[in-house]
N, C-alpha and C positions, 0 to 999 in steps of 0.2 A: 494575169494582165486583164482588163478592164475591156471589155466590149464598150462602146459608147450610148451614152447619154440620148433618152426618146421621151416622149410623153407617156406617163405611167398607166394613166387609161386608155390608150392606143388599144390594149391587149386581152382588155375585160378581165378585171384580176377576180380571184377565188375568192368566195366570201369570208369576211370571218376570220383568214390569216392574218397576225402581226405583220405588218411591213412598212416601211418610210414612205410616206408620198409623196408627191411635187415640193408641196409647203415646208413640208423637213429637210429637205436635201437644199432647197435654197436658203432655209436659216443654218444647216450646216454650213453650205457655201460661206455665208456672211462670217457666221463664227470662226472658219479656218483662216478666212483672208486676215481676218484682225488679232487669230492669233494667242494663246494664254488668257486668259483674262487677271490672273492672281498668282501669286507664286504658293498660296495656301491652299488655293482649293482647284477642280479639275477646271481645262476650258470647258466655254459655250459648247463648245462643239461635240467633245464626248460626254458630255455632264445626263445627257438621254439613256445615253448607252449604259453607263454608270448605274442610273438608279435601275436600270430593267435587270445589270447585274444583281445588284445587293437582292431584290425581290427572290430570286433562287437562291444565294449564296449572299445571307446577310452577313458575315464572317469579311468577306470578300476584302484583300486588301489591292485599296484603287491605285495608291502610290505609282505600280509599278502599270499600269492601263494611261494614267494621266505623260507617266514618262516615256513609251511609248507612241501617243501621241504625238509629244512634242516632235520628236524621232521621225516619224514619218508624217506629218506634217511639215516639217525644217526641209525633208530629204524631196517630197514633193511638189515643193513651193514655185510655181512659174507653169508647174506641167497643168495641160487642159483637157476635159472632155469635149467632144466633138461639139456638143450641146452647150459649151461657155462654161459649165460648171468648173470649180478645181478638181484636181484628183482626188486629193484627197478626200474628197466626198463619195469616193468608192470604196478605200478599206473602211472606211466609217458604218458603210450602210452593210458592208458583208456580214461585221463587228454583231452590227444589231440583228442579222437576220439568227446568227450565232447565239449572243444574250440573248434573245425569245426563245430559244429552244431550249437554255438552262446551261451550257459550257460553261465549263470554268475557268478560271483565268489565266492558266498557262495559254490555251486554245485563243482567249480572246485575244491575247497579248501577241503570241504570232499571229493573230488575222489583220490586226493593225497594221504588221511591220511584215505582209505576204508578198508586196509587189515592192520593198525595197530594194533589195539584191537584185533585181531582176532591172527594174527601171532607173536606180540613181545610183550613186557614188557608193553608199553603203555597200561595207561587205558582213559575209554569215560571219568573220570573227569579231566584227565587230559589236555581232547580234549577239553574241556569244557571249564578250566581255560582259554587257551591259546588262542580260537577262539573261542569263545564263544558260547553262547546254540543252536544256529541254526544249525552249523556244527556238533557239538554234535550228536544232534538230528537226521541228516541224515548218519553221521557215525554207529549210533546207529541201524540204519533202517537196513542200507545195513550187517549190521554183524550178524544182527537177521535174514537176508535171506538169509545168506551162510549155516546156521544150519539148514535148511529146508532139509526136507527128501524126496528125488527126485525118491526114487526109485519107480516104476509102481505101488503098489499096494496105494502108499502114494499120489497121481496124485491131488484126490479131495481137502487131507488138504491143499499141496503145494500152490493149487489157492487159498486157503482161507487166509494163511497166505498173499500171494502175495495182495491180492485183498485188505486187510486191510493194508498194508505196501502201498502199493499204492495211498489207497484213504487218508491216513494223510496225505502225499507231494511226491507228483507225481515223484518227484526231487530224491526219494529214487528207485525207480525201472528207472529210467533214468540212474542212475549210474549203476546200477543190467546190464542193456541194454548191457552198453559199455565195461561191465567189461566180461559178455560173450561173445562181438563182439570180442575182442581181446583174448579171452581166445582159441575161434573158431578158428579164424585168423593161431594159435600156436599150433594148436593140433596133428600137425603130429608124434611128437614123443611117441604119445600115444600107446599103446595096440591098433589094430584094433575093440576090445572088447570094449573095454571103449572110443573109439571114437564114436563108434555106440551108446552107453548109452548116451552121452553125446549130441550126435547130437539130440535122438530121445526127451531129454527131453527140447532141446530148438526146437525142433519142438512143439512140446504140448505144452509147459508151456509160452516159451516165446516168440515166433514169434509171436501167437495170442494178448498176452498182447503188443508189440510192435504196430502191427497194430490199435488195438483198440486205443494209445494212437497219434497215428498219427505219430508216429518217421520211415518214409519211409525209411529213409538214411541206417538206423540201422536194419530195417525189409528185405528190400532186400538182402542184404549182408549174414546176418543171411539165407536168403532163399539160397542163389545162396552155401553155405559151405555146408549146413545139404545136400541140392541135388549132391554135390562132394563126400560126406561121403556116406550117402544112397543108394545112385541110378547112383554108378560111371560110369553102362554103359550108359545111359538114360544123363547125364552129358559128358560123353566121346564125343558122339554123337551131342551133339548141340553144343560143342565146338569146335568141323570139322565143323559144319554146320557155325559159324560165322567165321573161319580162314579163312575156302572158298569163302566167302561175301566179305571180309577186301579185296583179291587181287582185286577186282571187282570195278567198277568207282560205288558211290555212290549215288541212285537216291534222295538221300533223300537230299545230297549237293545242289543240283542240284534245288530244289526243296525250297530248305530254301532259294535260289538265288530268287526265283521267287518272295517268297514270300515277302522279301525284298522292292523290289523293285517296290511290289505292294503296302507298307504298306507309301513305303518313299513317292511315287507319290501322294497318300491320304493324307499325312502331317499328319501322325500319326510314333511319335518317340516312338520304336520297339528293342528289342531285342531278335533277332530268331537266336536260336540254334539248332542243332541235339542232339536229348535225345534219344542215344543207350540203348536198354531192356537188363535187366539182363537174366541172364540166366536160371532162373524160367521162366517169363515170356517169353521170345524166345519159350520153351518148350510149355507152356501153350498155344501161339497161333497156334504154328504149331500142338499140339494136335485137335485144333479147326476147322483150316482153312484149314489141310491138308499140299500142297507144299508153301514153302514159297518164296517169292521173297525180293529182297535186301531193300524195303520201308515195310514190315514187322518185319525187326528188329529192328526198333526205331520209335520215331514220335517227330513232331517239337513242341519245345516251343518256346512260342510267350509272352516275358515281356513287362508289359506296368508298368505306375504310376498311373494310377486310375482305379478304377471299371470300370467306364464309358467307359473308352477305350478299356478296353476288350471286350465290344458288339460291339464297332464301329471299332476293327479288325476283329468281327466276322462277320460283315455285308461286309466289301469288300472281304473278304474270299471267301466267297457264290454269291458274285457278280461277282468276274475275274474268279472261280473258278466254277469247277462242283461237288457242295455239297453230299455228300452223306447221305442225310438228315435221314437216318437210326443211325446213328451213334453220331447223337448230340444230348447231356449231358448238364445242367445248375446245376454244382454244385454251382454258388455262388450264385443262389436267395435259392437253398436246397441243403446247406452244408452238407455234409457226416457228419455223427455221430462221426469223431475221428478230427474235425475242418476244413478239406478239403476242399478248393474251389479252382474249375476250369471251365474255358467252354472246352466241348469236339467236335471234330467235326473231318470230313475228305471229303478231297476233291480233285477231281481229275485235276492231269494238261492239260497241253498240249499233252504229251504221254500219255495218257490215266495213268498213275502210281497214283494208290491212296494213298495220304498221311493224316496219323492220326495228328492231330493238336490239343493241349493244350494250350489252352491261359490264363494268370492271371497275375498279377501282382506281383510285387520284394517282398512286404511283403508275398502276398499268397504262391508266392512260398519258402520262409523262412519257414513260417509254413506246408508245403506241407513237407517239406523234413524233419524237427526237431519236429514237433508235440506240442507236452508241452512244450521239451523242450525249443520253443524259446518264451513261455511266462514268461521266468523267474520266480524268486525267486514271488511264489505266493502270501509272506505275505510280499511284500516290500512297498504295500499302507498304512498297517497297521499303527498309527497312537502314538500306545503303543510301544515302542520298544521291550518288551516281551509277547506282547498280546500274540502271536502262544503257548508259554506257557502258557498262564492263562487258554487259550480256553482247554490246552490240560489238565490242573488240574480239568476242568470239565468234562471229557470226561472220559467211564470207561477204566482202564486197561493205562491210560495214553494218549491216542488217541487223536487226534485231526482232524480238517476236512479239507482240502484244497479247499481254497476257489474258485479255479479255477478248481475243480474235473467235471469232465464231466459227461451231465446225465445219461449214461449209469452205471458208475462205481456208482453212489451215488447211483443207481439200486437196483446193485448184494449186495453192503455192506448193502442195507438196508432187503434184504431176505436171506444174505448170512447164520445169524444166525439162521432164521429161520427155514431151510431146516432138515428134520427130517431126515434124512439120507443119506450117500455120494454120493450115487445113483442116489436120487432125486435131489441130491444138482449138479454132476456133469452134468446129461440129461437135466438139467434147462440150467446149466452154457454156456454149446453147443449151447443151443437154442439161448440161448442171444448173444453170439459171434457171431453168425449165422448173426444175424439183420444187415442192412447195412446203416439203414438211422434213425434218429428220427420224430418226428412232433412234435409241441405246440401246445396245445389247451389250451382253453382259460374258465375258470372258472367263475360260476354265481360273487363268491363272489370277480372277478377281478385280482384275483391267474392264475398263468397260469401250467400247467401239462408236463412236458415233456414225450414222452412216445415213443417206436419202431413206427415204419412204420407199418401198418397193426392193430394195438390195437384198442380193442371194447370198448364200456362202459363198459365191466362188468374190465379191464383192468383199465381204468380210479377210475372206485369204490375204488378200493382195492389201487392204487397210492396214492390218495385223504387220504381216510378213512383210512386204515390199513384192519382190522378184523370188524371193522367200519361197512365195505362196506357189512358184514353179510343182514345188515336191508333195503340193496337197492333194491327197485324195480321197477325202471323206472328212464326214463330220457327226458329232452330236447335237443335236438341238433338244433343250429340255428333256435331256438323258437318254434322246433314243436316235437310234442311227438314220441320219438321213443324207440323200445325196446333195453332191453341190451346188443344183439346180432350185435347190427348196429356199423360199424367199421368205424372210425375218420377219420378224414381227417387234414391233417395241416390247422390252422384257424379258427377249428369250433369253434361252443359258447356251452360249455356243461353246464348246469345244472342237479344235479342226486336230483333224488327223495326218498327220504329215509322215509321206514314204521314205524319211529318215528313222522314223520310227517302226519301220518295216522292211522284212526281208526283200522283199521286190522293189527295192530302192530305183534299180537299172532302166524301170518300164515306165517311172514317171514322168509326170508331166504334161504341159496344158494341151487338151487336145480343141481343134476346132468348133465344136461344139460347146467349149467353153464362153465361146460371145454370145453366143444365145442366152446365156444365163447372167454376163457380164453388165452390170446397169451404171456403174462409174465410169467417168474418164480414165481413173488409176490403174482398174483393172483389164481397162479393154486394151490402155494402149501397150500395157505390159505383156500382154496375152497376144499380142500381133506382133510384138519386137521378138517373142521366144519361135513364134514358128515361123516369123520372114528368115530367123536364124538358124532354123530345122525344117526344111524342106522335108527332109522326109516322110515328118509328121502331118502334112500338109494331106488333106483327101481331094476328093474334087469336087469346081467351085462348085456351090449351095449357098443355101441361103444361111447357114454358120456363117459362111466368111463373109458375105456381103456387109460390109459398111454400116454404120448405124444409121437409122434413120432421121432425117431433118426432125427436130423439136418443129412443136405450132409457134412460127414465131408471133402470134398472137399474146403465147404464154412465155418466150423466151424475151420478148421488146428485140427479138431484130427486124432488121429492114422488109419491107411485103409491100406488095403496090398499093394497097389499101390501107388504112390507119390503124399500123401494126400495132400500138400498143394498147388499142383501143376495139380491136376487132372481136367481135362476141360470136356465138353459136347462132344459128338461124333463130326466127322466133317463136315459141314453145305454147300451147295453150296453157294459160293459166290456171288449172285444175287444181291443182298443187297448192293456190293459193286463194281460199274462198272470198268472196266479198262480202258475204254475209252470215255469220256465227249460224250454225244451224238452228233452228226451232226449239 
């Protein structure tokens, strides 16, 4: 459901993103009120949406976008936004925040018809008959997560509900995404009360989910509204700070010339743009770096067409250039945990002016900015036309698994039930948010584990095994015996050794000192259910048994008196990064 209708520049939007302005949403308005225009071709109304379709998905058939339409357009006919607009001038604009990020049309077709079921006479079988069970099925999602109980003390269930709406098809909290991107967008007519409610709980709930699923586009934006609502002098302020920039000659133009023209001379075909920071991040480095200068409010990207070329602009980069070898990053041999690759780097010009530089490629950056969403429709390989149902009749409660779920999320759903209390459940949840990279390792029996960056064997045990991982005592890692304590590395070869395989079967078991070494939710809370259930094994308290420690919710996006999702380290001298290429 629809937050109401505000002034679009109330809020200083992000530069540079796709989004509908005033003048769209009032020629939507007109187009919905009057309705089809043709029986041959789409309405006025979605006919925007349409071509921004075809641009990704020239294939695309509009037939069933135009009849959906009609659909909810018919079903919302009379309803208002606060601000006079029609309704239907909200699934329209969700529609298109959807189409700019590249979904495909099962996606777009439930975004049209998200707030039918919920708001008009329509029911899901009726969604069902007419689009069949996929659209269904994600209409369905998104309506079970508008009933979710957002208020503060409901924080833990909210993610649990989310996290299993999620992990069936990613494609249901993608919509969730864009339906609060635009609800944000519109909230000025709000109660200053209930805009603070509303910002605070797409700060916690759903920025983090955002992030984790790699939807940049949609996660910045979300950052740069909650930080106008929240934190309007802190916002007031870096919004002088980039006005004051803008009249200023750009070093960064200047800069992207160079690099041009170093990239053209190498015979390497390049497309380098200026990528202005939002204004989170503006804030975030100048918390960091102190004063800022006009090549700290944005950094260049550098498009190529293959992998390969992104190391071979990284290598004349650092040739014409004065690298600042502090600051380079290989996200694509170790991809960020939410699909992310890039190379990162910076290097200084002629002027001494250091510029930050992103290199990757047209797909990487597709996926950089749209996350999931530009892996489409997850069960399109499927081979059964209603396999995603069959799988979902085996699954309990309905459920089903999305095949392209990330190992993080197949994580949290596989201990989310577990967790014996909201408590436990949310300090876990944080911790895992927290994480920012995964690794593979690599299994005796040729299985491979994905697991956090930093996870021990005793972590691996309990991944592997379950409760299983009770009987483990020992392990191999790259063929040599190591204890449980010993923390992975991407690549290693683990083998666990388990006391069914040993005579002393009698003595195993997890002892306290196992959460010292425990860096998952799975494994700790497994590890505290076995010895709340064996006292005996219990020593006395230490700092073993002591609780984990709070995540920075700087790095988690929970709640902090200060602008948690925006809070930086104190500020560093810049040593690190020269201004002037040496002599």
């Amino acid at each position: 459901m629809s937050a109401e209708a505000t002034d679009h520049a109330a809020l200083g939007r992000r530069r540079g993103l796709p989004r509908i302005d005033l003048r769209n949403l009032r020629r939507f308005s007109r187009a919905a009120l009057l309705g089809p225009a043709s029986r041959g071709r789409l309405p006025d109304a979605i006919e925007h949406v349409a071509k921004v379709h075809r641009a990704h998905h020239p294939g695309a058939d509009l037939d069933v976008l135009r009849k959906a339409y009609v659909l909810a357009e018919s079903s919302h006919r009379g309803q208002m936004r606060k601000s006079g607009e029609p309704y239907i001038t909200h699934p329209l604009a969700v529609t298109l925040i959807l189409a700019e990020l590249g979904a495909e049309t099962t996606t777009l077709t439930a975004s049209l018809l998200h707030d039918t079921v919920e708001d008009t006479e329509v029911t899901l079988d009726q969604v069902g008959e007419q689009f069949g069970e996929e659209v269904r099925y994600l209409v369905d999602g998104v309506t079970k997560l508008e009933k979710v109980d957002y208020g503060a003390a409901a924080e833990p269930e909210t993610f649990r509900k989310m996290l299993v709406a999620t992990g069936n098809d990613v494609r249901v909290m993608s919509i969730k995404l864009a339906d609060r991107l635009h609800n944000m967008r519109t909230l000025g007519v709000m109660r200053p009360e209930k805009q603070a409610r509303i910002a605070k709980v797409t700060r916690d709930v759903l920025i983090p989910l955002a992030e984790r699923l790699g939807v940049q586009a949609l996660k910045t934006e979300l950052e740069d509204l909650v930080f106008a609502i929240l934190h309007p002098a802190e916002y007031a302020r870096t919004r002088e700070l980039l006005l004051d920039h803008a009249r200023r000659p750009d070093p960064l133009a200047r800069a992207a010339e160079d690099v041009r023209a170093v990239l053209h001379e190498a015979g390497i075909a390049a497309e380098v743009l200026v990528r202005p920071r939002h204004f989170v991040s503006v804030y975030r480095v100048g918390v960091k770096r102190g004063e800022l200068t006009g090549s700290d409010l944005g950094r260049l990207l550098v498009l190529v067409s293959e992998d390969a070329d992104c190391y071979a602009v990284l290598g004349e980069l650092h040739t014409c250039f004065t690298p600042v070898i502090s600051e380079f990053k290989d996200f694509i041999a170790v991809p960020k945990f939410n699909l992310y690759q890039s190379l990162h780097t910076a290097v200084a010009g002629r002027d001494g002016e250091v510029a930050e530089v992103l290199i990757r490629t047209h797909q990487m950056h597709r996926v950089a900015e749209a996350g999931v969403i530009a892996l489409g429709n997850p069960y399109a390989t499927t081979t059964a036309p209603h396999a995603p149902l069959e799988a979902a009749a085996d699954a309990p409660d309905g459920e089903r698994a999305d095949p392209t779920r990330p190992g993080w999320l197949s994580r949290l759903l596989a201990w989310q039930s577990a967790a014996p209390d909201p408590d436990t459940f949310w300090s876990s949840l944080r911790a895992e948010l927290a994480q920012d990279r995964e690794i593979t390792v690599f299994r005796a029996d040729g299985g491979t584990l994905g697991l956090p960056a930093g996870a021990s064997c005793v972590d691996a045990a309990y991944a592997q095994y379950g409760e299983g991982a009770h009987d483990c005592i020992g392990a191999r890692v790259n063929g040599r015996i190591a204890t449980l304590s010993t923390v992975l590395r991407d690549g290693d070869m683990l083998q666990l050794l388990m006391a069914r395989d040993s005579r002393d079967a009698s003595s195993s078991g997890p002892s306290p000192e196992w959460l010292d070494h425990a860096r998952t939710p799975a494994a700790r809370i497994a590890i505290s259910r076995w010895l709340a259930a064996h006292p005996e094994r219990q020593q006395p308290p230490s700092a073993a048994t002591a609780p984990a420690a709070e995540p920075d919710p700087a790095q988690a996006g929970a709640p902090d008196p200060v602008p948690p999702a925006w809070a930086a380290p104190p500020a560093r001298p810049r040593s690190g990064r020269p201004r002037r290429p040496p002599s």
